[in-house]
Backbone bond lengths (Angstrom), bond angles and torsions (degrees), N, CA, C in turn:
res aa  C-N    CA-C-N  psi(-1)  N-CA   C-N-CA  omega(-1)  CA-C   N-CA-C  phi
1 X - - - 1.460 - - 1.521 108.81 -
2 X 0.997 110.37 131.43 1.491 126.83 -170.54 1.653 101.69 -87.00
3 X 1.333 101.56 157.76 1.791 94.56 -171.47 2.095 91.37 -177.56
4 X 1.506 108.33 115.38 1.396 108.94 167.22 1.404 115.44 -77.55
5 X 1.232 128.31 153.83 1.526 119.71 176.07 1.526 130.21 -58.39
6 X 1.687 91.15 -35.43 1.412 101.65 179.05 1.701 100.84 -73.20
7 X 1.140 128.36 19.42 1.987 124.17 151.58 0.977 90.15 -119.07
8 X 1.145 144.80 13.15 1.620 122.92 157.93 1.769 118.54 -41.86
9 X 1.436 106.52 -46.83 1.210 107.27 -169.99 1.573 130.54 -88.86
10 X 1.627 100.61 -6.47 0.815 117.50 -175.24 1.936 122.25 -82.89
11 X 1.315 117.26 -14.45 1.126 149.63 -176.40 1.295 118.65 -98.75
12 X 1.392 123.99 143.99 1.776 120.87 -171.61 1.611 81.93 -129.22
13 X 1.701 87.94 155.05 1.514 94.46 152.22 1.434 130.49 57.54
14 X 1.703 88.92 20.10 2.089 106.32 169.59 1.356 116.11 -51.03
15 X 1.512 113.51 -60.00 1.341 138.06 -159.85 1.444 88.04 41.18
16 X 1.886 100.56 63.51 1.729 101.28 145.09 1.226 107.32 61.85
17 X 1.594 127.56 25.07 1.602 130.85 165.02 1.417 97.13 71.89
18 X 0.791 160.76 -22.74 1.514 159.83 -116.04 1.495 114.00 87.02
19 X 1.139 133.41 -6.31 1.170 129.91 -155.19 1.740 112.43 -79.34
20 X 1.532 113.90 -29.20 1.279 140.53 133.62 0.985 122.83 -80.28
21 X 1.666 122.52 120.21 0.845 126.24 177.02 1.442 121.93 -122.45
22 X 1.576 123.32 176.40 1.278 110.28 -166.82 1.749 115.48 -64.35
23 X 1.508 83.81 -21.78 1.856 96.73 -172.09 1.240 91.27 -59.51
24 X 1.287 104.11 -82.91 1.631 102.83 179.46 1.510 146.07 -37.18
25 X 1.578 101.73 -14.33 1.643 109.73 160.69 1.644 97.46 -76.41
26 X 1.164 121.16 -66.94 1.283 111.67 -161.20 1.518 134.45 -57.35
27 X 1.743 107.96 -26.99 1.273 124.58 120.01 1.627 126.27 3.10
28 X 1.217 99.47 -76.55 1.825 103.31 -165.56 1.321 98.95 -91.35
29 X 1.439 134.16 -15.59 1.481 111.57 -162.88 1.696 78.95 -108.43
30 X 0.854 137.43 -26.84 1.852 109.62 -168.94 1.558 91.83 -121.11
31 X 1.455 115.20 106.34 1.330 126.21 169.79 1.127 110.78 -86.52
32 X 1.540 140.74 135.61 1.176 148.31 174.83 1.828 113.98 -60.91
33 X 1.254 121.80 107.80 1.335 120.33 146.57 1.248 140.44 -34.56
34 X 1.049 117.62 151.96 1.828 108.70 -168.36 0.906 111.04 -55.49
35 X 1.394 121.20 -44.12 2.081 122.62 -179.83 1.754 106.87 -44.98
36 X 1.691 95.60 125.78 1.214 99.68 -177.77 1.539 110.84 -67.23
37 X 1.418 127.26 -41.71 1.240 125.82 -172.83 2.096 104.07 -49.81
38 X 1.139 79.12 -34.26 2.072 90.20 -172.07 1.825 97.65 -58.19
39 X 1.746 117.03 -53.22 1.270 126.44 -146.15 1.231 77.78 -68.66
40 X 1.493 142.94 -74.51 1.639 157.32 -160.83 1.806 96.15 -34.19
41 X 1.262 119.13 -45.57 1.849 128.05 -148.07 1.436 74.93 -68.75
42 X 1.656 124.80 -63.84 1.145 147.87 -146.67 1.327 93.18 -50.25
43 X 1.462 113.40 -76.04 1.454 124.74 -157.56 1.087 96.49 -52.36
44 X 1.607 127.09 -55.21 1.711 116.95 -165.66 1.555 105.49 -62.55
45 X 1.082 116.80 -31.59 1.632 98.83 -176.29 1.296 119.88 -74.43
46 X 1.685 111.81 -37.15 1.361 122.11 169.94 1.739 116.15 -53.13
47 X 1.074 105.08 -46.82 1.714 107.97 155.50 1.489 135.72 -47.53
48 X 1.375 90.48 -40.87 1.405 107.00 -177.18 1.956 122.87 -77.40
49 X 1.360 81.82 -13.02 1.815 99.50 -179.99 1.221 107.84 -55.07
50 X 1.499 137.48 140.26 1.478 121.53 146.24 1.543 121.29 -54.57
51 X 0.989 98.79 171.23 1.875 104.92 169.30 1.548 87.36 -117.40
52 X 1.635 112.81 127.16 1.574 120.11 164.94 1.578 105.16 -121.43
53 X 1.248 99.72 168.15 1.311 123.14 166.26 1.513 131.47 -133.03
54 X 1.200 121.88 146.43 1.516 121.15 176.39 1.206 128.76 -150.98
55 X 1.354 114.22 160.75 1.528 116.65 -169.01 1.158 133.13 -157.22
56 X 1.285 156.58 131.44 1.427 136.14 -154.30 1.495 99.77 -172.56
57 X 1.478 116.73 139.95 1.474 137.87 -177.31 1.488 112.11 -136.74
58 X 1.487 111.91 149.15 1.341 119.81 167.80 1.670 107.47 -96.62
59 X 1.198 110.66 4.84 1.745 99.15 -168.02 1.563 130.93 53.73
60 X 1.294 103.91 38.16 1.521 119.13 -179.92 1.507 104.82 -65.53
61 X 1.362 107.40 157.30 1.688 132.47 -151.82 1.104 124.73 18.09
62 X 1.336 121.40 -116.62 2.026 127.64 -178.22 1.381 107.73 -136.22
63 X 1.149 111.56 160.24 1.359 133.20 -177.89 1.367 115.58 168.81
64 X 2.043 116.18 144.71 1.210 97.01 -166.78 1.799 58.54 -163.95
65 X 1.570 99.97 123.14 1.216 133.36 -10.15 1.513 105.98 -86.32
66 X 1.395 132.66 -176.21 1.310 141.99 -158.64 1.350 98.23 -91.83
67 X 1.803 105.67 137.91 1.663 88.37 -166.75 2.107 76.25 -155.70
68 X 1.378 104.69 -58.49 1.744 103.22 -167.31 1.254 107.37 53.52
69 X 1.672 117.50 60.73 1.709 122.77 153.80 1.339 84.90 77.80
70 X 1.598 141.67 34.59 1.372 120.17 126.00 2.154 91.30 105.16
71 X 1.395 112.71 17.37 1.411 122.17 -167.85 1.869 84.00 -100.39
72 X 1.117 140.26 -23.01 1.785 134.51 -152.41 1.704 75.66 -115.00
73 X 1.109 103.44 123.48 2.006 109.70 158.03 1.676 106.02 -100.02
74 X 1.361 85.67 160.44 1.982 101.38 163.16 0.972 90.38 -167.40
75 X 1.746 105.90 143.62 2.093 112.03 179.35 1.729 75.71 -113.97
76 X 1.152 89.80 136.28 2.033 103.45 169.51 1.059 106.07 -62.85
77 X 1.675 111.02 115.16 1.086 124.35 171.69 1.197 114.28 -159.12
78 X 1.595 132.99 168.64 1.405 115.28 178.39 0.969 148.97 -32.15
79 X 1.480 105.41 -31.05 1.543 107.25 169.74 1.548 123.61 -64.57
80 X 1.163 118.62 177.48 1.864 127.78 172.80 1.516 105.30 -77.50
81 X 1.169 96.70 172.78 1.390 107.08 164.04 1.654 137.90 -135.81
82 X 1.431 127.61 119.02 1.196 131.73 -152.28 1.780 111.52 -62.82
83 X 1.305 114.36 140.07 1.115 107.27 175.18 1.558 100.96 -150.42
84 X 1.664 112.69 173.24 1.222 110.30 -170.31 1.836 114.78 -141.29
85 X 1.383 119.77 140.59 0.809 169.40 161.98 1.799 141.15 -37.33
86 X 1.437 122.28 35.14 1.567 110.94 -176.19 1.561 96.56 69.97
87 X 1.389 123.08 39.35 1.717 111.48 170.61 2.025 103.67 93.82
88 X 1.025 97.77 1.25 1.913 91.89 175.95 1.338 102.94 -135.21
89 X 1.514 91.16 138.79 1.938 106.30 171.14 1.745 93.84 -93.00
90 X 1.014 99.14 156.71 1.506 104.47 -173.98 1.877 91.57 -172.67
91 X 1.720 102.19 162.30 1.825 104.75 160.68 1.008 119.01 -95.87
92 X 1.776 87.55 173.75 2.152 91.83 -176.48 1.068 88.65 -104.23
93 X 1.757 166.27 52.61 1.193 142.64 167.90 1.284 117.21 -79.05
94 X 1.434 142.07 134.58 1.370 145.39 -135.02 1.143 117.83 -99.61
95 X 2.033 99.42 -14.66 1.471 97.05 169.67 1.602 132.32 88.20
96 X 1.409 107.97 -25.72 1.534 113.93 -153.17 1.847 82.77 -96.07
97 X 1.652 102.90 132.73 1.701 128.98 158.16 1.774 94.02 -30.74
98 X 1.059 136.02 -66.42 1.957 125.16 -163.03 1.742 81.34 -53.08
99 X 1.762 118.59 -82.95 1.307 126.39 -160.04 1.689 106.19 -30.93
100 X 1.491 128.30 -26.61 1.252 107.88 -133.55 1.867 74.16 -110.90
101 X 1.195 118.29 -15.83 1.712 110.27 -157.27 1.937 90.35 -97.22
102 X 1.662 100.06 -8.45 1.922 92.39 -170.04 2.317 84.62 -94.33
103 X 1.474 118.25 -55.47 1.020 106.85 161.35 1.382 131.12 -129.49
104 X 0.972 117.16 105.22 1.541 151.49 179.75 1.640 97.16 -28.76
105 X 1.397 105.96 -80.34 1.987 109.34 -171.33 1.381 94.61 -112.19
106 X 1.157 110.22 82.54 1.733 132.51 167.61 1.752 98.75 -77.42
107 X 1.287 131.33 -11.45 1.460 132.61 179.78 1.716 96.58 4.59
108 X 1.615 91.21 128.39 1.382 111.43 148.22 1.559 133.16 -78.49
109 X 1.159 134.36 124.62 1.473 134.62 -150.76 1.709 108.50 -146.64
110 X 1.309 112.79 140.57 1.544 97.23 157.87 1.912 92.63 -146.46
111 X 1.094 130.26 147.47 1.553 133.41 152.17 1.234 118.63 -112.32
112 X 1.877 96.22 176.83 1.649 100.97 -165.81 1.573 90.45 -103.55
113 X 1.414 100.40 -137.53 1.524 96.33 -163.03 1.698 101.46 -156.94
114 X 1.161 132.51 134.76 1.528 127.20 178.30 1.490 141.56 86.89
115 X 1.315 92.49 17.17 1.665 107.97 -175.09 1.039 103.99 -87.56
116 X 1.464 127.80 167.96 1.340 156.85 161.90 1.822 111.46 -80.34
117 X 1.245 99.86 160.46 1.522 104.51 -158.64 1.340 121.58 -78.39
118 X 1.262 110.87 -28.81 1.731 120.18 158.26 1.492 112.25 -71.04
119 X 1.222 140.02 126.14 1.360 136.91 -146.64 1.814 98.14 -164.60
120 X 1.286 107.08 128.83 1.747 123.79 147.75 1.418 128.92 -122.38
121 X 0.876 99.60 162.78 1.666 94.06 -179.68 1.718 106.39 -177.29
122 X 1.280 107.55 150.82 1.434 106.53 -169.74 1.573 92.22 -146.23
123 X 1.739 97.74 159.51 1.993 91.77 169.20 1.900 85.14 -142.84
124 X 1.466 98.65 179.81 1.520 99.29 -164.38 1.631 94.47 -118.22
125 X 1.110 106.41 123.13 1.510 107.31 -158.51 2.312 109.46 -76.97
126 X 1.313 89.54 171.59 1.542 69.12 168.51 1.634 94.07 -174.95
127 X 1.579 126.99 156.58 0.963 122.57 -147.34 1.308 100.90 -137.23
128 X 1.342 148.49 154.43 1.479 145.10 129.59 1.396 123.56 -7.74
129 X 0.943 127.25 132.31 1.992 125.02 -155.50 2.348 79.74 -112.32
130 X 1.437 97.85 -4.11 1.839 86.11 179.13 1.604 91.47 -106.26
131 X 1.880 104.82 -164.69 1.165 100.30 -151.75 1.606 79.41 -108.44
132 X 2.366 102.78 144.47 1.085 114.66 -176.04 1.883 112.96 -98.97
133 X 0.976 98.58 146.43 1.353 109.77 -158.21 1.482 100.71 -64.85
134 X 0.968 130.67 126.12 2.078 116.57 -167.40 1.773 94.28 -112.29
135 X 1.263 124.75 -9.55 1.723 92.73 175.95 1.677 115.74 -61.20
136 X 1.647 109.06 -10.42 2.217 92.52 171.46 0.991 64.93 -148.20
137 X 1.670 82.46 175.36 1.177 119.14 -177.59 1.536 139.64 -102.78
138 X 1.435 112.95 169.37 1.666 95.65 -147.33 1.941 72.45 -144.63
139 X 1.120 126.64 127.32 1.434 145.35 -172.20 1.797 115.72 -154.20
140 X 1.515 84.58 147.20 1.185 93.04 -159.67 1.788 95.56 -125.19
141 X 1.398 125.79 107.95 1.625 138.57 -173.98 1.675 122.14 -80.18
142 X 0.775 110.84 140.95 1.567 117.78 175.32 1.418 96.70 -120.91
143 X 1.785 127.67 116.68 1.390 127.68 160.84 1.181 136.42 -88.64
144 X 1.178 126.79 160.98 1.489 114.79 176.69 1.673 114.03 -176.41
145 X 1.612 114.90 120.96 0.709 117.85 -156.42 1.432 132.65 110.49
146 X 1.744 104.84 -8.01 0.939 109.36 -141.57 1.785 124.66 -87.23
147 X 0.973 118.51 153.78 1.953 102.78 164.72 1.435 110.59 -161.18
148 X 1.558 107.34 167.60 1.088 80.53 -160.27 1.979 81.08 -160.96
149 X 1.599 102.19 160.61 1.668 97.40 -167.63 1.900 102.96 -144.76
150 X 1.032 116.33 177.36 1.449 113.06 -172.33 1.963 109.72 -43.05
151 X 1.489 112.59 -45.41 1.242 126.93 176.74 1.401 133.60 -57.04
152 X 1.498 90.22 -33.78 1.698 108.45 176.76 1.235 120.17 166.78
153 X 1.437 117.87 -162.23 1.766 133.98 -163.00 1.541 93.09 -122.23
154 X 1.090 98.61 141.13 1.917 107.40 146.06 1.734 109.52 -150.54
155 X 0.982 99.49 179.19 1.805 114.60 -167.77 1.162 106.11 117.57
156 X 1.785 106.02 -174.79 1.384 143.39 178.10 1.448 127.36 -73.18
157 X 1.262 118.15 119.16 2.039 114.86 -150.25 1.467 64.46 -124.88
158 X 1.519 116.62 146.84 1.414 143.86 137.15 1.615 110.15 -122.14
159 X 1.148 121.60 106.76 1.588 135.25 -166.20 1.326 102.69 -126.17
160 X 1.576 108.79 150.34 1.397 133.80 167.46 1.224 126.92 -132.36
161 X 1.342 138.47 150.10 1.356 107.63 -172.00 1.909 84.62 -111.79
162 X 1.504 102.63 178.23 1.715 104.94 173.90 1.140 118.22 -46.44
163 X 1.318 137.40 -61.54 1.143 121.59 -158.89 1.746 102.33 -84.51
164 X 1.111 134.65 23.32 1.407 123.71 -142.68 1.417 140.21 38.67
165 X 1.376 102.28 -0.73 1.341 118.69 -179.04 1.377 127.55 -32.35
166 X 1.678 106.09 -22.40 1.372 120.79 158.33 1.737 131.99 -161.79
167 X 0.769 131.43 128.14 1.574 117.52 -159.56 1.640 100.91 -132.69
168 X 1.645 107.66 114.26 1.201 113.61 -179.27 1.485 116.42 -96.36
169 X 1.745 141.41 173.46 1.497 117.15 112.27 1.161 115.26 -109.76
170 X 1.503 111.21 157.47 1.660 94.77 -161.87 1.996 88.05 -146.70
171 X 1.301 107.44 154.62 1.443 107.31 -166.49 1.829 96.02 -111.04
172 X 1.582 102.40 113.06 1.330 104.87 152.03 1.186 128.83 -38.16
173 X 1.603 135.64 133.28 1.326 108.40 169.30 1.884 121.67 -131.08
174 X 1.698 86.57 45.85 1.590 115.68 -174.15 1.434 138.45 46.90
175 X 1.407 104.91 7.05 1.275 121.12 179.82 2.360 99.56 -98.01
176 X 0.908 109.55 123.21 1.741 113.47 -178.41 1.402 121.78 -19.80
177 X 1.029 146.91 66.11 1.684 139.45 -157.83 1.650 134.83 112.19
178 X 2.085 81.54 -6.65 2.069 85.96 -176.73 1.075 71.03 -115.65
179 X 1.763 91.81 137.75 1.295 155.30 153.58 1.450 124.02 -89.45
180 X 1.316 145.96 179.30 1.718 141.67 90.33 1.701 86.79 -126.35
181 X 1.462 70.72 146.24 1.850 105.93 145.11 1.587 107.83 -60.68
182 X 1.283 94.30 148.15 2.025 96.78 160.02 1.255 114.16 -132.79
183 X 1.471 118.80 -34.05 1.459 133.43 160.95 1.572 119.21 -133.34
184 X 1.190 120.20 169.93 1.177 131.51 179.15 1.536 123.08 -147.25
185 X 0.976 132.25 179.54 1.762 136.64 -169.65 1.747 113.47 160.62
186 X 1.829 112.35 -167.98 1.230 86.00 -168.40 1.867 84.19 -161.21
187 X 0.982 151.89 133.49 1.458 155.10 -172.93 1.054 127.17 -131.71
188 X 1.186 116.11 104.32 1.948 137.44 -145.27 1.665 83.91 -81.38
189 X 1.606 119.86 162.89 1.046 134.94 -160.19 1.563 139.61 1.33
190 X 1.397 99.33 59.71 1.754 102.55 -171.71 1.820 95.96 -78.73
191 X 1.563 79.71 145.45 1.140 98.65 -174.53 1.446 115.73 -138.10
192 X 1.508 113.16 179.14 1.518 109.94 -178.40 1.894 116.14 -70.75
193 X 1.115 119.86 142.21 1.391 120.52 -174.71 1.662 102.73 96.88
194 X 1.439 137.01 -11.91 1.102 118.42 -161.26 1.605 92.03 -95.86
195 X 1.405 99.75 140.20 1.990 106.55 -176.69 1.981 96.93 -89.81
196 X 1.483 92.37 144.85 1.261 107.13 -179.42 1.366 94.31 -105.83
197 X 1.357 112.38 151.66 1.425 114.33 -176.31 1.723 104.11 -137.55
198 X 1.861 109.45 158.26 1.429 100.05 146.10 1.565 89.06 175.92
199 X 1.271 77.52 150.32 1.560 98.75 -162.52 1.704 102.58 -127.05
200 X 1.866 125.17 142.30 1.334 135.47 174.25 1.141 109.45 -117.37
201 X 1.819 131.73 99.75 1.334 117.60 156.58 1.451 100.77 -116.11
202 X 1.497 92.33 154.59 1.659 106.78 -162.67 1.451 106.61 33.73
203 X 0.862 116.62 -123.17 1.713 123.97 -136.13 1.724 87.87 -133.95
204 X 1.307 120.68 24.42 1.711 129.93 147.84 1.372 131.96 -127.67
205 X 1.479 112.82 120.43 1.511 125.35 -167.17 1.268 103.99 -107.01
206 X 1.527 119.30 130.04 0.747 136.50 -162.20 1.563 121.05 -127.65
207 X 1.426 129.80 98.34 2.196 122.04 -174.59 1.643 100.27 -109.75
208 X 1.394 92.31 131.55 1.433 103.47 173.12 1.701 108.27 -128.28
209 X 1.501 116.13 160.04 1.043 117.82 162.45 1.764 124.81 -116.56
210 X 1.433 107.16 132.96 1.554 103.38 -162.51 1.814 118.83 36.80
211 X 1.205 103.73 37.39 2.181 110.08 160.59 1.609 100.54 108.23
212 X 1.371 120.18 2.48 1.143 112.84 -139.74 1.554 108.69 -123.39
213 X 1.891 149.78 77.33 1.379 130.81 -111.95 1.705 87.79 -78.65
214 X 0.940 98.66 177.72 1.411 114.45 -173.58 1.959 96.73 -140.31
215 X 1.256 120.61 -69.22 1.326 105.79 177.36 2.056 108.67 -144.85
216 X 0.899 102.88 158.53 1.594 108.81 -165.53 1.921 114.62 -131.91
217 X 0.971 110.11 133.42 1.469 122.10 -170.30 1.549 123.21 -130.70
218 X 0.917 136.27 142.65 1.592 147.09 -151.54 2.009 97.26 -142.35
219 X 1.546 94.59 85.24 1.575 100.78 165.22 1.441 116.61 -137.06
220 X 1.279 109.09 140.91 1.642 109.09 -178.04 1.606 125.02 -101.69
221 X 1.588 100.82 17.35 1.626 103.03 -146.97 1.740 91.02 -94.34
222 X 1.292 129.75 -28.94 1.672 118.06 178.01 1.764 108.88 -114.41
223 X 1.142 111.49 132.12 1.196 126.92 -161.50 1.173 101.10 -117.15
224 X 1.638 142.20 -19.75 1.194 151.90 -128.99 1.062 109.01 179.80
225 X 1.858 119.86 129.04 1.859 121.54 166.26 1.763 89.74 153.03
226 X 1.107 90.49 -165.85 1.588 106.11 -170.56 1.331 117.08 -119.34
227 X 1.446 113.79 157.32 1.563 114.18 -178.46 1.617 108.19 -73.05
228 X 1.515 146.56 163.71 1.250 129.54 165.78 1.599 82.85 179.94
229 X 1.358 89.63 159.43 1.576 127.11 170.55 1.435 104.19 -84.23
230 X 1.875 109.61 156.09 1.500 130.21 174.21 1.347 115.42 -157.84
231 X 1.501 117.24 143.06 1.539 105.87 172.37 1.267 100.88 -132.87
232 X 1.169 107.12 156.79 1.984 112.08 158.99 1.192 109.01 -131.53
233 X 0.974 114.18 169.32 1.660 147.96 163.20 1.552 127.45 -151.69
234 X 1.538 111.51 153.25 1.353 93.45 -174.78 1.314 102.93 -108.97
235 X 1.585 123.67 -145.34 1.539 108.50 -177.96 1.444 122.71 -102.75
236 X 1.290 115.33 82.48 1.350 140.40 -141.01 1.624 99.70 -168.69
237 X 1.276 126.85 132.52 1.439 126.91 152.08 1.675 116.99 72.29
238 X 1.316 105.31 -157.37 1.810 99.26 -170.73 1.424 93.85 -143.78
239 X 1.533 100.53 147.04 1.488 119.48 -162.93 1.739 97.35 -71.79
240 X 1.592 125.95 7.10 1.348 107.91 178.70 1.788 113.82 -99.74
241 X 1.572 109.21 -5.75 1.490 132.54 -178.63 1.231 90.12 -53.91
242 X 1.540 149.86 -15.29 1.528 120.16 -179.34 1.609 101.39 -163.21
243 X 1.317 115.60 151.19 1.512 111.59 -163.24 1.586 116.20 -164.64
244 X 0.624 125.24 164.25 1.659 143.51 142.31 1.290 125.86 -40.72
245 X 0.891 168.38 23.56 1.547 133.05 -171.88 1.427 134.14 -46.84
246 X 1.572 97.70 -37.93 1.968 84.87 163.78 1.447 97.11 -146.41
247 X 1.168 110.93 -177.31 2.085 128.78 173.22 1.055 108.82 -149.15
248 X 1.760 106.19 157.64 1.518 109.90 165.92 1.652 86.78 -165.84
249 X 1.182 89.21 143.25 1.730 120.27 -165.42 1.730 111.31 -130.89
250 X 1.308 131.09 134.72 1.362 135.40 -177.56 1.557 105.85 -132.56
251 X 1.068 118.26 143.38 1.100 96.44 157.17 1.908 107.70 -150.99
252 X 1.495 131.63 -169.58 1.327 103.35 -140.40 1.788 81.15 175.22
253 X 1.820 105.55 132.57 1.388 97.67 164.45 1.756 124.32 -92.81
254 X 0.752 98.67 5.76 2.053 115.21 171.26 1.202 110.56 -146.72
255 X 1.129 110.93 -166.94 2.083 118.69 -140.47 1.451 97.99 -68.88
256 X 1.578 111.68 152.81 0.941 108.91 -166.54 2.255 95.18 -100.94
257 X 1.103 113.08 135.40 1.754 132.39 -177.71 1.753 87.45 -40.79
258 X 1.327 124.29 112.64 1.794 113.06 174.32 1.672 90.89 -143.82
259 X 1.247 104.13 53.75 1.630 122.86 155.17 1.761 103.14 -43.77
260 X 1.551 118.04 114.02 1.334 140.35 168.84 1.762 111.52 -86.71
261 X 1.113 134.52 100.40 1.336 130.79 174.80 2.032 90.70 -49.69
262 X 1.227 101.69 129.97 2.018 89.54 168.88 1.362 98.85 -89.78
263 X 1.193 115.52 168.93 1.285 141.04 -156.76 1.938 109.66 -115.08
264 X 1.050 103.27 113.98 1.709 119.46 176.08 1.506 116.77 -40.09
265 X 1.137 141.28 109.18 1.488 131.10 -177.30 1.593 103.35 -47.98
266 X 1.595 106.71 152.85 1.297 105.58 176.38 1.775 129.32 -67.80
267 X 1.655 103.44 -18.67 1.333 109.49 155.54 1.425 146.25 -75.67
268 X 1.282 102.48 -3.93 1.721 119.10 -156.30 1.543 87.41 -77.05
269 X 1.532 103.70 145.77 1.422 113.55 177.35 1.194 117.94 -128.65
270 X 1.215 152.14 156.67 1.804 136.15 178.35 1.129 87.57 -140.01
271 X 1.938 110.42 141.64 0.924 114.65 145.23 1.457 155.89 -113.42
């Protein structure tokens, strides 16, 4: 993953693109003692670490297409390309009835680059404060898995449309226009601020909204690709009706840390 310095600062929670890794933290802070039984504990655990990665943006100023020092990819290809906005990622698709009947799911897309194969990622959605045009649809994607080459896309789509009216994940299958669904669901009053989520370990995909699952899928067919954002619309309305405001993506070759605060019985009293 490519990254200029001047976004160095702009980003939380790199740990160095991957470039640091967890192995390698744990590495430097617990050095093995001379006792061989100690050096052996060491090594196996130091082995035993995942290697993660992370990444996260607010989508500060403009750009078209979405790039932040060359960290957002797109290989030219049919699809659009994502760009962003006064603080919002959003697509450029043009919208117009000819454009939409020559390509139908022109999806706007951009990915990162260098993750590991277990992968989450969420963005915080945000909507038009006027009224959105509901004869098509206007969706906002969470990717994963993803890649993509002059010919086409494949990976993991977790999509919503504005009103929640329906929320799929559905598996690219890199050929121009094939799709499947794998699951489906539907989330009554989404609104601006609510984080879209979805997360791939092993061979289960998982979209939630604000912590909460919404629908779950069992596929084994991408093993490999990158986390990234997508939007659509159909030919109806303006590509700024639904957006991004920020993301953050991890990804990790074993389980991902999903520490649950537990919850206080409803009787417990302190005094």
């Amino acid at each position: 993953m490519k990254i200029g310095m001047s976004q160095m600062g702009k980003f939380t929670g790199l740990a160095m693109l991957g470039l640091l890794s967890s192995t390698g933290l744990a590495a430097a802070q617990s050095p093995a003692t001379g006792d061989p039984a100690e050096k052996a504990a060491t090594a196996s655990a130091t082995q035993a670490a995942a290697t993660t990665q992370s990444f996260a943006t607010s989508f500060d100023g403009d750009e078209n297409p979405l790039s932040e020092g060359g960290t957002w990819l797109h290989t030219n290809n049919t699809y659009t390309k994502a760009a962003k906005v006064s603080g919002v990622a959003h697509g450029t698709q043009s919208g117009s009835p000819s454009q939409q009947r020559a390509n139908l799911y022109d999806d706007s897309y951009a990915i990162l680059s260098g993750f590991s194969p277990n992968q989450k990622a969420s963005g915080v959605f945000q909507r038009s404060s006027g009224t959105i045009d509901s004869s098509c649809s206007h969706e906002v994607e969470i990717l994963l898995r993803w890649a993509d080459s002059s010919n086409g896309a494949r990976g993991y789509e977790c999509l919503i449309n504005h009103d929640g009216g329906y929320a799929q994940i559905m598996r690219w299958n890199g050929t121009y226009g094939s799709f499947t669904e794998l699951a489906g669901n539907s989330f009554t009053g989404l609104k601006s601020g609510d984080r879209v989520e979805c997360q791939a370990v092993g061979n289960v995909i998982t979209m939630s909204i604000n912590g909460t699952k919404l629908a779950e899928a069992t596929d084994g067919t991408y093993a490999t690709g990158n986390p990234g954002v997508g939007f659509f619309r159909g030919n109806c309305g303006s590509n700024s009706d639904v957006g991004f405001t920020s993301f953050e993506a991890s990804g990790s070759d074993g389980a991902f840390d999903e520490t649950v605060k537990p919850k206080a019985p409803a009787d417990l009293t302190v005094d």
